[in-house]
PAFITI-250296 format. One record per atom (N, C-alpha, C): residue number from 1; chain; atom name; x, y negated, z negated. Coordinates in pm, whole numbers. Atoms other than C-alpha are relative to their C-alpha. Example, Ala and Ser with C-alpha at 12.3 -4.5 7.8 and 13.67 -1.06 7.14 Angstrom:
residues 2
(atom 1,A,N,(89,119,0))
(atom 1,A,CA,(1230,450,-780))
(atom 1,A,C,(90,-120,0))
(atom 2,A,N,(-82,119,6))
(atom 2,A,CA,(1367,106,-714))
(atom 2,A,C,(-77,-109,-73))
end
This chain:
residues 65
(atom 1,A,N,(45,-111,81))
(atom 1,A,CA,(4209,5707,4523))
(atom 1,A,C,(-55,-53,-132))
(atom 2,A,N,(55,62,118))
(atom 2,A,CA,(4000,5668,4206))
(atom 2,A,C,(-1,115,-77))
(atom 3,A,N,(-57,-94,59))
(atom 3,A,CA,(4083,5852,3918))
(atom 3,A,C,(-129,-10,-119))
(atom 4,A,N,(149,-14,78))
(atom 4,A,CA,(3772,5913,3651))
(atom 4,A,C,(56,114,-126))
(atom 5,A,N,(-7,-86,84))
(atom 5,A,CA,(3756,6040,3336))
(atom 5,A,C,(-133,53,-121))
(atom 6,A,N,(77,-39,105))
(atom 6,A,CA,(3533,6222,3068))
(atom 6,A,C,(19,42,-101))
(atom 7,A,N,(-44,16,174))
(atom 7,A,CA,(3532,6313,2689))
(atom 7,A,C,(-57,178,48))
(atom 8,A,N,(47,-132,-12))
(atom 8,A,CA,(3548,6708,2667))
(atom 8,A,C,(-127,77,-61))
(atom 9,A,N,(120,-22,99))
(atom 9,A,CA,(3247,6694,2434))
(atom 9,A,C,(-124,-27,97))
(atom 10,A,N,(89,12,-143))
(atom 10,A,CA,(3032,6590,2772))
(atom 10,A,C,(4,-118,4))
(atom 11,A,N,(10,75,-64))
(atom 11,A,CA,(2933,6304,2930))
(atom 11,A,C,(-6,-47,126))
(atom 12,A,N,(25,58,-146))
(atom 12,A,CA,(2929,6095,3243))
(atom 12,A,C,(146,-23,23))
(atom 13,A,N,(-110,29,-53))
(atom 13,A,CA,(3236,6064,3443))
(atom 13,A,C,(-14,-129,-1))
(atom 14,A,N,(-20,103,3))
(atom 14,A,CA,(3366,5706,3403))
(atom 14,A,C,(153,-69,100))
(atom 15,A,N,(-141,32,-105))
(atom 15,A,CA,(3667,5496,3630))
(atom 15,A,C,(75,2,-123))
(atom 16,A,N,(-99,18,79))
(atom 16,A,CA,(3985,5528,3430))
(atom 16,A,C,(61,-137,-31))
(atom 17,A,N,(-99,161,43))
(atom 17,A,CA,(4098,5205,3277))
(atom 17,A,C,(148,-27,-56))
(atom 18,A,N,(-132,17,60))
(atom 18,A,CA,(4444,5308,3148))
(atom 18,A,C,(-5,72,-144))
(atom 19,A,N,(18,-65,172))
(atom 19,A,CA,(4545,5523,2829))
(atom 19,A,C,(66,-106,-68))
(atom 20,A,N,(-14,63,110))
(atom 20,A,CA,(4616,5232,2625))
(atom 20,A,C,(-179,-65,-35))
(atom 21,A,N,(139,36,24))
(atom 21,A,CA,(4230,5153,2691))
(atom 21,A,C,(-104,99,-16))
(atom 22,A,N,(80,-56,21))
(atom 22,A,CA,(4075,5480,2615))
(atom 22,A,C,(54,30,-136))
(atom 23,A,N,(1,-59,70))
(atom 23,A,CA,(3960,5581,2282))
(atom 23,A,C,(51,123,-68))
(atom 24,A,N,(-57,-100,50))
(atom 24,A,CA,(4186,5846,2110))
(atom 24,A,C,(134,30,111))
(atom 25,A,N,(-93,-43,-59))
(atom 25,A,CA,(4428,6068,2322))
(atom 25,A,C,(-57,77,120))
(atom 26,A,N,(20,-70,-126))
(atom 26,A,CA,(4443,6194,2672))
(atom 26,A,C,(-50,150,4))
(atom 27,A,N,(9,-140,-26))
(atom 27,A,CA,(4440,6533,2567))
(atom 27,A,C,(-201,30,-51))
(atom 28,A,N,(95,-13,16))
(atom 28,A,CA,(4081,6453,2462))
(atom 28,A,C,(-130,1,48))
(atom 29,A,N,(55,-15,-118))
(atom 29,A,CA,(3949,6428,2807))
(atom 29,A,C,(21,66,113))
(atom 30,A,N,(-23,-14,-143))
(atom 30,A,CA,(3894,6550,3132))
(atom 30,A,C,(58,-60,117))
(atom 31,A,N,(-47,47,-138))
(atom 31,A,CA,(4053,6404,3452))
(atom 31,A,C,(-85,81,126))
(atom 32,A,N,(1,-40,-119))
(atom 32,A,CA,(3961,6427,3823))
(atom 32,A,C,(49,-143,71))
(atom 33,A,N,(-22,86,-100))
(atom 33,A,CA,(4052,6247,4139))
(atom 33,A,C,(-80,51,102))
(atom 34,A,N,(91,-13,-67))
(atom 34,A,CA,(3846,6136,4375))
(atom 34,A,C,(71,-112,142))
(atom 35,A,N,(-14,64,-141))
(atom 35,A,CA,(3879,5965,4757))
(atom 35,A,C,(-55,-171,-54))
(atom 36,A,N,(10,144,14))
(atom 36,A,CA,(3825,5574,4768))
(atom 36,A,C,(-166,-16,16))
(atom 37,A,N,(139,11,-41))
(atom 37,A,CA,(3449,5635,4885))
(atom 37,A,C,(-64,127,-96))
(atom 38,A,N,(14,-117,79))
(atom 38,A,CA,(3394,5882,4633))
(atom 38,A,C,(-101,142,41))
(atom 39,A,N,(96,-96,-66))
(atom 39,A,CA,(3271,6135,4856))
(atom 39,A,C,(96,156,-3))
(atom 40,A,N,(-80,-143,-53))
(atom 40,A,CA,(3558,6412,4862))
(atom 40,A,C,(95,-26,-158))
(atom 41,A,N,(-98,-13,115))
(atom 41,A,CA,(3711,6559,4506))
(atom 41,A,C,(176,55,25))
(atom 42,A,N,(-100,-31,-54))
(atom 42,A,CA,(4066,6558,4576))
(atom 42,A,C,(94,68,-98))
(atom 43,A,N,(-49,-129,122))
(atom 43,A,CA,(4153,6717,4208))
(atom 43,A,C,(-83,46,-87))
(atom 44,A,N,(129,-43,89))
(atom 44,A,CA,(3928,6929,4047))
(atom 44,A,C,(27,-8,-147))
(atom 45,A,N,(10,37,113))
(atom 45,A,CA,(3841,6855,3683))
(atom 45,A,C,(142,98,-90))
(atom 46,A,N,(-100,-62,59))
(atom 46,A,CA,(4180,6920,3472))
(atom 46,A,C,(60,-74,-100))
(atom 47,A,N,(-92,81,74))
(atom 47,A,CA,(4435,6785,3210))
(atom 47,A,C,(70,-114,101))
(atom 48,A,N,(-60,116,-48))
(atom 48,A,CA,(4568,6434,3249))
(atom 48,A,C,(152,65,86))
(atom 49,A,N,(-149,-64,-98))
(atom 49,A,CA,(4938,6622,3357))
(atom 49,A,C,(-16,44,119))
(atom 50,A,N,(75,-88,-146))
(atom 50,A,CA,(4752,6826,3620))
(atom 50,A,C,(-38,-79,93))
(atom 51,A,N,(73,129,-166))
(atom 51,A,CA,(4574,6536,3828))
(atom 51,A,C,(114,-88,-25))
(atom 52,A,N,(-102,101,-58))
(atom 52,A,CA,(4847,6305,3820))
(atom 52,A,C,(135,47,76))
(atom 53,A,N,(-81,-81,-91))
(atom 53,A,CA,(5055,6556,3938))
(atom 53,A,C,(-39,-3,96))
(atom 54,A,N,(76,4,-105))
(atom 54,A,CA,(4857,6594,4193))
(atom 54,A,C,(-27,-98,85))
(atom 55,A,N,(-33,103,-70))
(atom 55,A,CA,(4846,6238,4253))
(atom 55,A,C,(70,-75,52))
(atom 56,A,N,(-153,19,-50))
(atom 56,A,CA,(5213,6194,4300))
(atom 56,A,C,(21,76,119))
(atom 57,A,N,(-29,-102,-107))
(atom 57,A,CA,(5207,6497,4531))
(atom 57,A,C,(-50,-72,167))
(atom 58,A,N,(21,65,-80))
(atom 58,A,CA,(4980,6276,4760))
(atom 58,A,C,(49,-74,32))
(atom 59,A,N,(-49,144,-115))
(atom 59,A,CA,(5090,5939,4795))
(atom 59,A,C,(172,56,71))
(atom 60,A,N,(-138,-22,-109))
(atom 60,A,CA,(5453,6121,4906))
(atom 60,A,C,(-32,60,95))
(atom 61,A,N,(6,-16,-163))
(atom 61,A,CA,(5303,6293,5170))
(atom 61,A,C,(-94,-100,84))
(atom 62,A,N,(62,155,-69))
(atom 62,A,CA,(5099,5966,5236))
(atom 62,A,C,(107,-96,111))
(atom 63,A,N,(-78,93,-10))
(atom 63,A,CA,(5413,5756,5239))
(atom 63,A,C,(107,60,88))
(atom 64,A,N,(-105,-115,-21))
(atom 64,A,CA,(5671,6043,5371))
(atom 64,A,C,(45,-45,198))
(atom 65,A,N,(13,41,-147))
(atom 65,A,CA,(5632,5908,5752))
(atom 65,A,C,(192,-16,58))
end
């Protein structure tokens, strides 16, 4: 999964490098998640809390076997 982010002021979606490597604070961007082939949005554009939620929710029913 690849996780992308943007600045709420606009821009281009970018790959997430880690919040100790983005400029300011989380709450100052957008989030989404996206599939490994970036063809299918698997969380639509939200707060950092919201898509990582979301991304926990997956890998346990990934891993859940």
């Amino acid at each position: 999964m690849v996780l992308q982010y943007k600045s709420k002021k606009g821009g281009r979606w970018k790959k997430y490098p880690g919040k100790d490597k983005i400029k300011g604070s989380v709450k100052n961007y957008y989030f989404r998640l996206l599939n490994e082939n970036k063809t299918k949005v698997l969380a639509e554009k939200g707060s950092y809390s919201k898509v990582m939620k979301r991304f926990r929710q997956i890998e346990f029913f990934k891993r859940r076997k």
